[in-house]
PDBQT receptor file of N, H, CA, C and O in Angstrom, charges set to zero:
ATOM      1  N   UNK A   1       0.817  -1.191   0.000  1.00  0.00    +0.000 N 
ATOM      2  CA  UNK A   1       0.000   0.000   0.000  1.00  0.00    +0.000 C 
ATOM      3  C   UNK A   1       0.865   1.262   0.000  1.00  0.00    +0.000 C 
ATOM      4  O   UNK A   1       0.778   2.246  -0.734  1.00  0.00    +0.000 OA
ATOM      5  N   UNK A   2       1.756   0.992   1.035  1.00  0.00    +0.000 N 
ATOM      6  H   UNK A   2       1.827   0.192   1.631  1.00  0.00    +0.000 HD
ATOM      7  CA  UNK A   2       2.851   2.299   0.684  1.00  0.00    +0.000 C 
ATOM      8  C   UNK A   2       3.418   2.714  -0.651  1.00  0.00    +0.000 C 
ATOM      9  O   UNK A   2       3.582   3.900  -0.937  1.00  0.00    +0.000 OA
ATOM     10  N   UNK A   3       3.788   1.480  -1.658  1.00  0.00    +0.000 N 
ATOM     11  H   UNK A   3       3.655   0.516  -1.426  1.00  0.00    +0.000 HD
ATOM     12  CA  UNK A   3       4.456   1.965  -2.950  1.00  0.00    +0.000 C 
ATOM     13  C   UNK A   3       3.165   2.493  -4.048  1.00  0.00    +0.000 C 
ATOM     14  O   UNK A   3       3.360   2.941  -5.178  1.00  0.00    +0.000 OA
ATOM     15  N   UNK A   4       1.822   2.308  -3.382  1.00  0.00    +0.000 N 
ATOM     16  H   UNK A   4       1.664   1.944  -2.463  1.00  0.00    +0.000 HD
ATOM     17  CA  UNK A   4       1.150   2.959  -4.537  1.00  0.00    +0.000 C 
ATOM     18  C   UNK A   4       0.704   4.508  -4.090  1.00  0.00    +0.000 C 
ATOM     19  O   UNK A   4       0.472   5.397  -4.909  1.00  0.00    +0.000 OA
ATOM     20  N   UNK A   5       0.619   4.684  -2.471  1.00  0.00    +0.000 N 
ATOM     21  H   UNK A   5       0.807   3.962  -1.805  1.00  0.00    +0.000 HD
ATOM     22  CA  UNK A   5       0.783   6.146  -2.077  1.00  0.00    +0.000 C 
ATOM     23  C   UNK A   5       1.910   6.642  -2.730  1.00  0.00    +0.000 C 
ATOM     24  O   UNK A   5       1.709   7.447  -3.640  1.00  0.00    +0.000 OA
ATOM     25  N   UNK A   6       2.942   6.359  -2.482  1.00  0.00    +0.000 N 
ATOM     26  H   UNK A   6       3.105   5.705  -1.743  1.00  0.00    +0.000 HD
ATOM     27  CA  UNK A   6       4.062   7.145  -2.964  1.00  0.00    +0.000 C 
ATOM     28  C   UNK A   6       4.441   7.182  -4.703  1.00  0.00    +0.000 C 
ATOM     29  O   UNK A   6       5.023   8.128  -5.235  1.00  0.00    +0.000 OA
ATOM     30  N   UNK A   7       4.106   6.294  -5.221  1.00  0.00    +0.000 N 
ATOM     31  H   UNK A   7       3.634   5.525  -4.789  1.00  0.00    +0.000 HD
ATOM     32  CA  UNK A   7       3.382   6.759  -6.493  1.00  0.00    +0.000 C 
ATOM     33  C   UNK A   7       2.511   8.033  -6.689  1.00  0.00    +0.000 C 
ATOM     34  O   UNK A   7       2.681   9.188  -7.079  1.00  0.00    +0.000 OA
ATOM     35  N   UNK A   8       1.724   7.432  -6.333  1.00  0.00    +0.000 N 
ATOM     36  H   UNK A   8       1.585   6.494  -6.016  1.00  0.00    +0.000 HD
ATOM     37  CA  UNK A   8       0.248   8.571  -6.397  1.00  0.00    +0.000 C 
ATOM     38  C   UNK A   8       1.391   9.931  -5.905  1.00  0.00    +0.000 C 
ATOM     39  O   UNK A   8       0.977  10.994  -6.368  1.00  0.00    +0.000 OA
ATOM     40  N   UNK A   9       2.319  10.049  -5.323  1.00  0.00    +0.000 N 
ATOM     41  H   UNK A   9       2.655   9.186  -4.947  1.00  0.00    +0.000 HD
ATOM     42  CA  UNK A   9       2.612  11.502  -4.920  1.00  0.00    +0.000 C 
ATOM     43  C   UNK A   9       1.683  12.268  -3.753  1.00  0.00    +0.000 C 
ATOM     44  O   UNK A   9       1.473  13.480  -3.802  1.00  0.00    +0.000 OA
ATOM     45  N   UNK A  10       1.153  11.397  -2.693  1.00  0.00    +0.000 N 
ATOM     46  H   UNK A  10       1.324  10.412  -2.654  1.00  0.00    +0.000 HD
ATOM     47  CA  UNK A  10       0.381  11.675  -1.805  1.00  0.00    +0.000 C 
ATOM     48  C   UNK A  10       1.646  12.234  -0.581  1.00  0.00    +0.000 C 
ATOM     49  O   UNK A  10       1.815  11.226   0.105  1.00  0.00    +0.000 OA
ATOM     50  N   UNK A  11       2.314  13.039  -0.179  1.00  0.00    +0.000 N 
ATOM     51  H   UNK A  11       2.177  13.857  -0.737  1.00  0.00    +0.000 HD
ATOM     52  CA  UNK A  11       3.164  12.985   1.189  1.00  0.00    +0.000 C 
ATOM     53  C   UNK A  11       2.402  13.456   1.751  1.00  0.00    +0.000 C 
ATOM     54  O   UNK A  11       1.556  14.265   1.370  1.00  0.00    +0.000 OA
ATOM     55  N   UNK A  12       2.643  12.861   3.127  1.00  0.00    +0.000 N 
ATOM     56  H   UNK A  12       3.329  12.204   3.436  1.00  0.00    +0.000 HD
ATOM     57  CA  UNK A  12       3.113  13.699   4.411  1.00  0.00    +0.000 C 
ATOM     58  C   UNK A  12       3.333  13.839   5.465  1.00  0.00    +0.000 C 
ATOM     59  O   UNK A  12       2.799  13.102   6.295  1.00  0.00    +0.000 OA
ATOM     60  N   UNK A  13       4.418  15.082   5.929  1.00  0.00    +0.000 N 
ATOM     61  H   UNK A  13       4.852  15.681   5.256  1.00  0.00    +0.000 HD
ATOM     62  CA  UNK A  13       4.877  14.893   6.656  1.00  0.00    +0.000 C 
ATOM     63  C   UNK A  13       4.597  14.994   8.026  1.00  0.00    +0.000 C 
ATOM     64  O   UNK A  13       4.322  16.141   8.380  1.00  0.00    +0.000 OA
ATOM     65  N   UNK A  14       4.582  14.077   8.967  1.00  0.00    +0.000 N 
ATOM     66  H   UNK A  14       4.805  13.145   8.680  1.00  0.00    +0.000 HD
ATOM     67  CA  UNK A  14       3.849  14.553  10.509  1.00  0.00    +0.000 C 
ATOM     68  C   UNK A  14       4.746  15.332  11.263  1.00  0.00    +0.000 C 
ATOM     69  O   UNK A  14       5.930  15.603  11.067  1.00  0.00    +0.000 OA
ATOM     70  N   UNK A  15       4.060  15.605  12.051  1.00  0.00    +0.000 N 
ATOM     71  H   UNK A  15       3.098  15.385  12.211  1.00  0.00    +0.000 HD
ATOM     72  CA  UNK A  15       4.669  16.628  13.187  1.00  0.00    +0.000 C 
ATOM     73  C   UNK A  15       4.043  16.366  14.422  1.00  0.00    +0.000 C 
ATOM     74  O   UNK A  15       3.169  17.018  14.993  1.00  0.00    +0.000 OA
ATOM     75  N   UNK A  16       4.666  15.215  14.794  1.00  0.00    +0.000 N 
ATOM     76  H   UNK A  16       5.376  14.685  14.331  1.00  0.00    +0.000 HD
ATOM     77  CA  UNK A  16       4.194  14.870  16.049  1.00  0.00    +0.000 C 
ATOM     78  C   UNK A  16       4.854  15.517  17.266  1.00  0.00    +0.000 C 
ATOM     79  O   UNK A  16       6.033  15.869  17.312  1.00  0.00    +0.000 OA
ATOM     80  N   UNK A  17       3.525  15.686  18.715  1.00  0.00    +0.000 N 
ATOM     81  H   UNK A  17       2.568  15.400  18.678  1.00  0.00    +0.000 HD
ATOM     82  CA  UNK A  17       3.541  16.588  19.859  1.00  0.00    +0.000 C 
ATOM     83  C   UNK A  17       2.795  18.030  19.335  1.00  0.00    +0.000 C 
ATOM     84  O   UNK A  17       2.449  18.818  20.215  1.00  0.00    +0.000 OA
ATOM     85  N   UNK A  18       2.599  18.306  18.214  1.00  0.00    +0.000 N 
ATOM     86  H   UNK A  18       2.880  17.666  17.499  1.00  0.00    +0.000 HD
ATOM     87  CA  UNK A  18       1.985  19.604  18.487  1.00  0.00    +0.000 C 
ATOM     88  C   UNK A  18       0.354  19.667  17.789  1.00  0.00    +0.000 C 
ATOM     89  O   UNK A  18       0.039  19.503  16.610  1.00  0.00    +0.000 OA
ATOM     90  N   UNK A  19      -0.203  19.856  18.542  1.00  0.00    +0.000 N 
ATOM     91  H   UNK A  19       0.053  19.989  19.500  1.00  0.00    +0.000 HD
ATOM     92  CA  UNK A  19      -1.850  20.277  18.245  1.00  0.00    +0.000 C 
ATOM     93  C   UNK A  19      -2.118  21.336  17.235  1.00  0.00    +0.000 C 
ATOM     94  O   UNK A  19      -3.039  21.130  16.445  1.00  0.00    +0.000 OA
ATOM     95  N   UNK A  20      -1.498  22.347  17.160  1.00  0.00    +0.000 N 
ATOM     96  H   UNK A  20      -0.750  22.515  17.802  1.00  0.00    +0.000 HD
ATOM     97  CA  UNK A  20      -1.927  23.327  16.215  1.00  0.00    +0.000 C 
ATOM     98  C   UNK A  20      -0.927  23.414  15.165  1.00  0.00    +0.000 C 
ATOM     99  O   UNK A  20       0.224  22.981  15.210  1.00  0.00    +0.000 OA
ATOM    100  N   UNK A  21      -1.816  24.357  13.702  1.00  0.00    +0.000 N 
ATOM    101  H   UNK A  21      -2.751  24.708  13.666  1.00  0.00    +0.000 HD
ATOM    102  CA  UNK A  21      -0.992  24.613  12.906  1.00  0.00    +0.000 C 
ATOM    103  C   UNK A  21      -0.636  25.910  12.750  1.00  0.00    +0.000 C 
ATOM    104  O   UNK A  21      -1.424  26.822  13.003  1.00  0.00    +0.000 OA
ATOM    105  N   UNK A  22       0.322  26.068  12.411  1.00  0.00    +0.000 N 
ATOM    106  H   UNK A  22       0.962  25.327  12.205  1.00  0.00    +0.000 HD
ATOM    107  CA  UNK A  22       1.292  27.135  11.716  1.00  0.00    +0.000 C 
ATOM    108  C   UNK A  22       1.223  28.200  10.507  1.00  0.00    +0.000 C 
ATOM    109  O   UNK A  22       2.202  28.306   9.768  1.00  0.00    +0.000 OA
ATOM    110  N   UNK A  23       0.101  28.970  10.305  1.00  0.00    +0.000 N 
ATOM    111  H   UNK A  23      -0.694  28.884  10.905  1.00  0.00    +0.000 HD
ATOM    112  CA  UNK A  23       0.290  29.506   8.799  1.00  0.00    +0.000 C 
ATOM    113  C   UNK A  23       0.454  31.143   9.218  1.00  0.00    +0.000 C 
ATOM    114  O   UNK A  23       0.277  31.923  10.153  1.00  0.00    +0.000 OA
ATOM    115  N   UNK A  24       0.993  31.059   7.619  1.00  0.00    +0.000 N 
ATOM    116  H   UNK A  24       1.137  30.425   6.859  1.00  0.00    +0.000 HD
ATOM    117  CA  UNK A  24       1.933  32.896   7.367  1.00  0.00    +0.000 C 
ATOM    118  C   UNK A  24       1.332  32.994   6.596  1.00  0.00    +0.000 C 
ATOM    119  O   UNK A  24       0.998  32.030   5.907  1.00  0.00    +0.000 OA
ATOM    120  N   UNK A  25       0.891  34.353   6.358  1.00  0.00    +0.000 N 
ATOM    121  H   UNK A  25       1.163  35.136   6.918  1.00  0.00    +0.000 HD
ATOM    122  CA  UNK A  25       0.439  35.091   5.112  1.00  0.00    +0.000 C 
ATOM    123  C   UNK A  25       1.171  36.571   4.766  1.00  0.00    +0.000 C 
ATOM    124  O   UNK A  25       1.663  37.276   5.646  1.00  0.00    +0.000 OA
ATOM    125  N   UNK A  26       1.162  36.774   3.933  1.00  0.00    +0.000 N 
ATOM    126  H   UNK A  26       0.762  36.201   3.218  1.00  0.00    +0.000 HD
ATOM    127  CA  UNK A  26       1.243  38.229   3.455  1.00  0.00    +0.000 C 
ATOM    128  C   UNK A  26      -0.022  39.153   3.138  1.00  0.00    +0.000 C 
ATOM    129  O   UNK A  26      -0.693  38.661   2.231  1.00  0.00    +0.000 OA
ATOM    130  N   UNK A  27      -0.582  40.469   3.679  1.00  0.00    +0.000 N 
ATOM    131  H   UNK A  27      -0.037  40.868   4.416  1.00  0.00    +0.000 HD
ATOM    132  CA  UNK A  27      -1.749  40.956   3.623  1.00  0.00    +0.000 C 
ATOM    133  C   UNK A  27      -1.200  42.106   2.985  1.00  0.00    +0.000 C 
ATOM    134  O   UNK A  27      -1.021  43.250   3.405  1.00  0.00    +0.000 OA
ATOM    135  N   UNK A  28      -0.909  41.430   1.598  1.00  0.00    +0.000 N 
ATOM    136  H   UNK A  28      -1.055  40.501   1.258  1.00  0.00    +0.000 HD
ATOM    137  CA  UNK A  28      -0.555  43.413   0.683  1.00  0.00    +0.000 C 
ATOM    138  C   UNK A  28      -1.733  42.639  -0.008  1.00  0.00    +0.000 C 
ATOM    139  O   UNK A  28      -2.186  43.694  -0.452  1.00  0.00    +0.000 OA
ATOM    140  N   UNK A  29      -2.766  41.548  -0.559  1.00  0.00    +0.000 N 
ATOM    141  H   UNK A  29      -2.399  40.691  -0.198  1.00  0.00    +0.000 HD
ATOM    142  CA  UNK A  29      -3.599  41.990  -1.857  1.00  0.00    +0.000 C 
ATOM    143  C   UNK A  29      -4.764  42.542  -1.226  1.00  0.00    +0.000 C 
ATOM    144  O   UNK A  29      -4.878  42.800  -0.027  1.00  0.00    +0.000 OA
ATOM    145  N   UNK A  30      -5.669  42.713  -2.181  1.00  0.00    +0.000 N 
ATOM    146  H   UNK A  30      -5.577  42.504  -3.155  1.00  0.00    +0.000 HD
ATOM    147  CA  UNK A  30      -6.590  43.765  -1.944  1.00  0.00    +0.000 C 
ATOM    148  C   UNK A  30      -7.786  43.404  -3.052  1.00  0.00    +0.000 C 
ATOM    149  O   UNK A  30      -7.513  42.928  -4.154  1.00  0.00    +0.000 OA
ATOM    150  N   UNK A  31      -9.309  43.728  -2.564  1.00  0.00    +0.000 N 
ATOM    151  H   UNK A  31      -9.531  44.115  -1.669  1.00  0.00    +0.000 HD
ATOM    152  CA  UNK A  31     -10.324  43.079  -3.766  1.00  0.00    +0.000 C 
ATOM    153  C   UNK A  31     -11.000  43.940  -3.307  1.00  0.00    +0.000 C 
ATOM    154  O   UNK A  31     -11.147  44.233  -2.120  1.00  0.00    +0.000 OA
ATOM    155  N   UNK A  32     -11.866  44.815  -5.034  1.00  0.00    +0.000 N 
ATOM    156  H   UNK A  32     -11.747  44.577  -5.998  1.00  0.00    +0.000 HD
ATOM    157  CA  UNK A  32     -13.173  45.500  -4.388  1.00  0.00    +0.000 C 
ATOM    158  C   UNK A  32     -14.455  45.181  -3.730  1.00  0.00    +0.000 C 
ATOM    159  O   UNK A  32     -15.137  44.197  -4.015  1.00  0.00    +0.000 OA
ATOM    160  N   UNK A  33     -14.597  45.614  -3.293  1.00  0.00    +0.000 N 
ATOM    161  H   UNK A  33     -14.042  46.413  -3.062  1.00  0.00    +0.000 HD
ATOM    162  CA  UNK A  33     -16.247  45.148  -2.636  1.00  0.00    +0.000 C 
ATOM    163  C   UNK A  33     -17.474  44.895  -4.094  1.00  0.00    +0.000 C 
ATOM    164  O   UNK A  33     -18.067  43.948  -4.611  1.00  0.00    +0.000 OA
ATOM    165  N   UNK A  34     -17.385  46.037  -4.243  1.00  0.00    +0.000 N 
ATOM    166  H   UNK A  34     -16.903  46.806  -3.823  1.00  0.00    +0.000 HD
ATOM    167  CA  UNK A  34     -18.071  45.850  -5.904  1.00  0.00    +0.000 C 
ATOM    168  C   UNK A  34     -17.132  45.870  -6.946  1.00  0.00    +0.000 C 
ATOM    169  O   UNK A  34     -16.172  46.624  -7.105  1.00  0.00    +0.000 OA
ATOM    170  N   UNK A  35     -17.673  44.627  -7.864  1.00  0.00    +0.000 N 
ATOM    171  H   UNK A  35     -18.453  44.014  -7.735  1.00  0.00    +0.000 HD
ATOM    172  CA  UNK A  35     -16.847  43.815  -9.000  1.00  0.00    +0.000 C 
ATOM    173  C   UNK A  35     -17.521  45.213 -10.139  1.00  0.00    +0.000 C 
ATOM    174  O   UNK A  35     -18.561  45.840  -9.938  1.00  0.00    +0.000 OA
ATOM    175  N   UNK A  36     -16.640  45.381 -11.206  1.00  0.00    +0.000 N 
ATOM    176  H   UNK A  36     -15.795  44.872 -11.369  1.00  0.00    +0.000 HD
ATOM    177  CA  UNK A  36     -17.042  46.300 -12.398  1.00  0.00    +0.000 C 
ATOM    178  C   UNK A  36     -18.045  45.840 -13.189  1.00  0.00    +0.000 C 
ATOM    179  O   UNK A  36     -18.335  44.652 -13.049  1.00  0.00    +0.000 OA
ATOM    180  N   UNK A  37     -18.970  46.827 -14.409  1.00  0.00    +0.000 N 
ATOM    181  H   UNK A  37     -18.734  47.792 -14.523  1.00  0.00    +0.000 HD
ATOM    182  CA  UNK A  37     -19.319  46.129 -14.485  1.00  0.00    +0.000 C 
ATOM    183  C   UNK A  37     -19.216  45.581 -15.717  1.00  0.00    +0.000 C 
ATOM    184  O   UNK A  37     -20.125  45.570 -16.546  1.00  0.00    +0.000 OA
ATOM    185  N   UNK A  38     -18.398  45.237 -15.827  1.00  0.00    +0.000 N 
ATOM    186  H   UNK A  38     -17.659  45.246 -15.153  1.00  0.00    +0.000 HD
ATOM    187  CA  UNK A  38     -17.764  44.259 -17.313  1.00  0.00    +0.000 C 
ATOM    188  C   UNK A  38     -17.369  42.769 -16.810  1.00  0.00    +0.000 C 
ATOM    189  O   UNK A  38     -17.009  41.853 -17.550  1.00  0.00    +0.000 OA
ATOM    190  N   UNK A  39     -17.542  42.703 -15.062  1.00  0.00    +0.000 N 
ATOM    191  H   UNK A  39     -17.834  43.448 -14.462  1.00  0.00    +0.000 HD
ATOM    192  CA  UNK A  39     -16.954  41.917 -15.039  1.00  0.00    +0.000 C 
ATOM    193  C   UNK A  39     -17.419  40.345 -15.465  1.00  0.00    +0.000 C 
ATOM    194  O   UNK A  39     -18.473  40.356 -16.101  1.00  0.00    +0.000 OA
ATOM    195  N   UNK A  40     -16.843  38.975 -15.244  1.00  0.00    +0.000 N 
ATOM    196  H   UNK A  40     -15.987  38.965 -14.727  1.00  0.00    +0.000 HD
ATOM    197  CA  UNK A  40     -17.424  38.218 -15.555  1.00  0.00    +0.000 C 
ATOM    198  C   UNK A  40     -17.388  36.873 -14.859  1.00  0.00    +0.000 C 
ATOM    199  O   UNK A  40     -17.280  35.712 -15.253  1.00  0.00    +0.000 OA
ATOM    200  N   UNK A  41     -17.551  37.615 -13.365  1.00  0.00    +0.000 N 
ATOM    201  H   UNK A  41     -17.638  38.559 -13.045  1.00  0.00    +0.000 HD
ATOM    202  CA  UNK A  41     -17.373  36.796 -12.093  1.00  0.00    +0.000 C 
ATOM    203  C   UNK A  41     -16.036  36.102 -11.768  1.00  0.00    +0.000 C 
ATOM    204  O   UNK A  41     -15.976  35.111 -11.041  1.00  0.00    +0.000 OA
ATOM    205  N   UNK A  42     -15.268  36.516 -12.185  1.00  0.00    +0.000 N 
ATOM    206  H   UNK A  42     -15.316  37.322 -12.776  1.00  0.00    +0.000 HD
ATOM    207  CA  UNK A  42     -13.857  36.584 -11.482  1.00  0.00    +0.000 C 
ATOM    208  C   UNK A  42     -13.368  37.142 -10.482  1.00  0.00    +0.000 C 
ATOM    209  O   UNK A  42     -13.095  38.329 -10.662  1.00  0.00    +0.000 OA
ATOM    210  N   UNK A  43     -13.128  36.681  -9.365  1.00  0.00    +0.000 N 
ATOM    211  H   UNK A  43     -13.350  35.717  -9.219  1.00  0.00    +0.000 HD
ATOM    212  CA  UNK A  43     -12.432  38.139  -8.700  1.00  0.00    +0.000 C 
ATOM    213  C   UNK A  43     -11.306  38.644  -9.088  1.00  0.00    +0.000 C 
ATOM    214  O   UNK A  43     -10.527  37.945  -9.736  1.00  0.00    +0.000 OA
ATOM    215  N   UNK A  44     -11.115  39.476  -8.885  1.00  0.00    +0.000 N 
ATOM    216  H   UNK A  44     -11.748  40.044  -8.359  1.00  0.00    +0.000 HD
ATOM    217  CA  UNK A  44      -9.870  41.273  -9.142  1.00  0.00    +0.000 C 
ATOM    218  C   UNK A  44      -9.296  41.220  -8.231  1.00  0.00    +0.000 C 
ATOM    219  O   UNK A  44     -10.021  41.288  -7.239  1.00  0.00    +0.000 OA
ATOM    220  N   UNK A  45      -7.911  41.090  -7.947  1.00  0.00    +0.000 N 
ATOM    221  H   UNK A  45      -7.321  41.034  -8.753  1.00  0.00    +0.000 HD
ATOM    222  CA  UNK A  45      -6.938  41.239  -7.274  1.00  0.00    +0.000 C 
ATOM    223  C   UNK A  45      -5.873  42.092  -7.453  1.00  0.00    +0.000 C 
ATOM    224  O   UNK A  45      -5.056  41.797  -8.324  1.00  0.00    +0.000 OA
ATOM    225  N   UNK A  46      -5.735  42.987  -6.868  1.00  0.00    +0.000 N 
ATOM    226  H   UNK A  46      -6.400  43.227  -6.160  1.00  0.00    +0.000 HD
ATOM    227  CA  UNK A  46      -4.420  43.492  -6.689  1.00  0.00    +0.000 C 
ATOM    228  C   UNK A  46      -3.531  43.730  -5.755  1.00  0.00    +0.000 C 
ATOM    229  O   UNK A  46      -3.816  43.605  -4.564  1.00  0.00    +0.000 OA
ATOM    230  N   UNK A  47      -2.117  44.174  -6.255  1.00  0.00    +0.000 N 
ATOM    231  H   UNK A  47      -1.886  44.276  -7.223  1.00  0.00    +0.000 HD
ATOM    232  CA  UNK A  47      -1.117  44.377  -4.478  1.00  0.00    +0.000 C 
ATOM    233  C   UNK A  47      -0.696  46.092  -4.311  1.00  0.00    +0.000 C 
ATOM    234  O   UNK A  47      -0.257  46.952  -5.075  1.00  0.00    +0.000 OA
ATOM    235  N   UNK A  48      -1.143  46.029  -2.707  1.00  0.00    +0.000 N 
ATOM    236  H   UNK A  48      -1.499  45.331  -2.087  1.00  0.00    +0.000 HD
ATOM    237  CA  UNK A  48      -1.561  47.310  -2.327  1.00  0.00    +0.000 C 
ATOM    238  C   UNK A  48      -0.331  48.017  -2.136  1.00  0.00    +0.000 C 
ATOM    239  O   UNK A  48       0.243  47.759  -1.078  1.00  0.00    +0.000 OA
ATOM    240  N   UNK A  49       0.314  48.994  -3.037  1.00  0.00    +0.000 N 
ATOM    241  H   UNK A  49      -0.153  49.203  -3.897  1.00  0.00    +0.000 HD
ATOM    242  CA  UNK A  49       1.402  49.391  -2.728  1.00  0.00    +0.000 C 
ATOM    243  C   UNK A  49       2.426  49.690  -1.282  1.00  0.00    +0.000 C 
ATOM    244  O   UNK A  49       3.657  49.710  -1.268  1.00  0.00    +0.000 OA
ATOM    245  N   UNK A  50       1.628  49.873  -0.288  1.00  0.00    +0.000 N 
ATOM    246  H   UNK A  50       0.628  49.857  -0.299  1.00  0.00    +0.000 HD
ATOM    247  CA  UNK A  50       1.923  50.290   0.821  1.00  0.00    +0.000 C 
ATOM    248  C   UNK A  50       2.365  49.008   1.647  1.00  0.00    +0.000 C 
ATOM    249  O   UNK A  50       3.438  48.680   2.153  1.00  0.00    +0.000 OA
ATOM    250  N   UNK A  51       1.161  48.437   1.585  1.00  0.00    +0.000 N 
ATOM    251  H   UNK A  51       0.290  48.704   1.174  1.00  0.00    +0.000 HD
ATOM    252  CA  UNK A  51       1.551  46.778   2.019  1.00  0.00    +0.000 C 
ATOM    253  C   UNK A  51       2.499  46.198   1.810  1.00  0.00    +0.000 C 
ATOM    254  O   UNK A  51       3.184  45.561   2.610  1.00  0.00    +0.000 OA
ATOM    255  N   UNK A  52       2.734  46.443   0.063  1.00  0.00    +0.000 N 
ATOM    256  H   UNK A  52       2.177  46.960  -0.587  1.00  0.00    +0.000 HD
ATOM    257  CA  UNK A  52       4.009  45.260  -0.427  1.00  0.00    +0.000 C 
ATOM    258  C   UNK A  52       5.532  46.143   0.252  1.00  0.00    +0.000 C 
ATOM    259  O   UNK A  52       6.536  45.635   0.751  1.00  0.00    +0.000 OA
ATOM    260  N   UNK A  53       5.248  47.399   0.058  1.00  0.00    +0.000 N 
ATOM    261  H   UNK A  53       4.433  47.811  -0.348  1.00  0.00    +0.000 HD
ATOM    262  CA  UNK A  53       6.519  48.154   0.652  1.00  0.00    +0.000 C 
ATOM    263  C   UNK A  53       6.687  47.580   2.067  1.00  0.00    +0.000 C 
ATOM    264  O   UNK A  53       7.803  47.242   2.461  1.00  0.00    +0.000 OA
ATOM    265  N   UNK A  54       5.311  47.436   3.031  1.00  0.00    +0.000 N 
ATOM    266  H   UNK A  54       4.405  47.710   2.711  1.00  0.00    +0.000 HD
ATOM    267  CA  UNK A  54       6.158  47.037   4.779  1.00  0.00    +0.000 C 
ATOM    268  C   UNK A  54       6.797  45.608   3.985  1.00  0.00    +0.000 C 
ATOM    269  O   UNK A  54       8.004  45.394   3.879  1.00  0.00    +0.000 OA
ATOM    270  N   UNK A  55       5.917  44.869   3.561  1.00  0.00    +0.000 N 
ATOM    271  H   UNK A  55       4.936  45.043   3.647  1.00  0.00    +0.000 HD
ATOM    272  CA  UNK A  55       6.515  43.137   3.152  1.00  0.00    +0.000 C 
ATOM    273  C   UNK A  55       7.785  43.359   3.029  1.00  0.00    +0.000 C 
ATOM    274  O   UNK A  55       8.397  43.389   4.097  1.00  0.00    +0.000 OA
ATOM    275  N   UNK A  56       8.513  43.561   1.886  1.00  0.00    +0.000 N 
ATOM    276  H   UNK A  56       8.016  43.537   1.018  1.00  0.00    +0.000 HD
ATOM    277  CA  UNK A  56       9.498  43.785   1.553  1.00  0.00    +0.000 C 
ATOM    278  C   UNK A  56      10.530  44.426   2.533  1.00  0.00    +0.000 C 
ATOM    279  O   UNK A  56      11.645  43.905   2.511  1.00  0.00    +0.000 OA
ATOM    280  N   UNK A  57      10.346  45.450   3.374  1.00  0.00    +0.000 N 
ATOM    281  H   UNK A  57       9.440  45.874   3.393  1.00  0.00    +0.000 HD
ATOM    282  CA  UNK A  57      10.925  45.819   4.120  1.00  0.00    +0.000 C 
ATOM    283  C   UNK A  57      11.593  44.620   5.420  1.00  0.00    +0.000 C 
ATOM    284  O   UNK A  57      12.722  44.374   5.844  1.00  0.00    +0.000 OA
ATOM    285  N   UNK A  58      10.308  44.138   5.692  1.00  0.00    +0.000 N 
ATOM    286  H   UNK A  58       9.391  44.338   5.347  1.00  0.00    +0.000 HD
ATOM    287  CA  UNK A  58      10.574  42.794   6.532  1.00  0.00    +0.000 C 
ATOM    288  C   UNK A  58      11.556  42.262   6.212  1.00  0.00    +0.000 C 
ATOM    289  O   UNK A  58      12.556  42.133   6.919  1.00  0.00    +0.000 OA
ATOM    290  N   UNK A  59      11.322  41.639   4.407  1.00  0.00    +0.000 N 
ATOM    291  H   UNK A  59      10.510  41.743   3.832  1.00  0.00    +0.000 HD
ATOM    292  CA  UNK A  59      11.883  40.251   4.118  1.00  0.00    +0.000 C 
ATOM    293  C   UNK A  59      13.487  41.043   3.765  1.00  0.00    +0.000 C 
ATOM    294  O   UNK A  59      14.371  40.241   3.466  1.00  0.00    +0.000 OA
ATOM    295  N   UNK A  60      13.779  42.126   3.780  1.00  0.00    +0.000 N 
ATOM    296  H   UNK A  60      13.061  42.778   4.023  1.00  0.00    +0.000 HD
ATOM    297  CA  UNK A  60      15.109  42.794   3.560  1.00  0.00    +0.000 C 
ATOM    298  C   UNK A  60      16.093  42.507   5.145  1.00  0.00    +0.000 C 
ATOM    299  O   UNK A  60      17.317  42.516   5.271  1.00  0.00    +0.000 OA
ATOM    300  N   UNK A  61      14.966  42.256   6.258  1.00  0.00    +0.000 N 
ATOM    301  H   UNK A  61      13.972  42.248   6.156  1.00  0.00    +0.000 HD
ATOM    302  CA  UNK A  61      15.831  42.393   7.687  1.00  0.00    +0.000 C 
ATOM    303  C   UNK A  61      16.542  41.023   7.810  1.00  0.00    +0.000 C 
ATOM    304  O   UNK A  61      17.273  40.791   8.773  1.00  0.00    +0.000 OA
TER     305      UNK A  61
């Protein structure tokens, strides 16, 4: 059973002793409240200049 998981490309890895998980984000994108109206139910994303400047600043330290 193991060589057809690892086929399939299924991992993963445990992390045993700890109960919770771990996630990071970056909060520079940005979406309007109201979509245009051309739109065609996609959402619109963009990166908020100010935001990406602290990001970057971080990832420079």
């Amino acid at each position: 059973m193991l060589d057809r998981l690892l086929r399939a490309g299924h991992y993963l890895v445990p992390l045993y002793g700890k109960s919770a998980t771990n996630v990071a984000y970056w909060d520079q994108y940005r979406h309007t409240e109201k979509l245009p109206s051309n739109a065609i139910g996609i959402d619109y994303w963009w990166t908020d200049k100010e935001a990406e400047a602290h990001v970057n600043q971080y990832l420079k330290q």
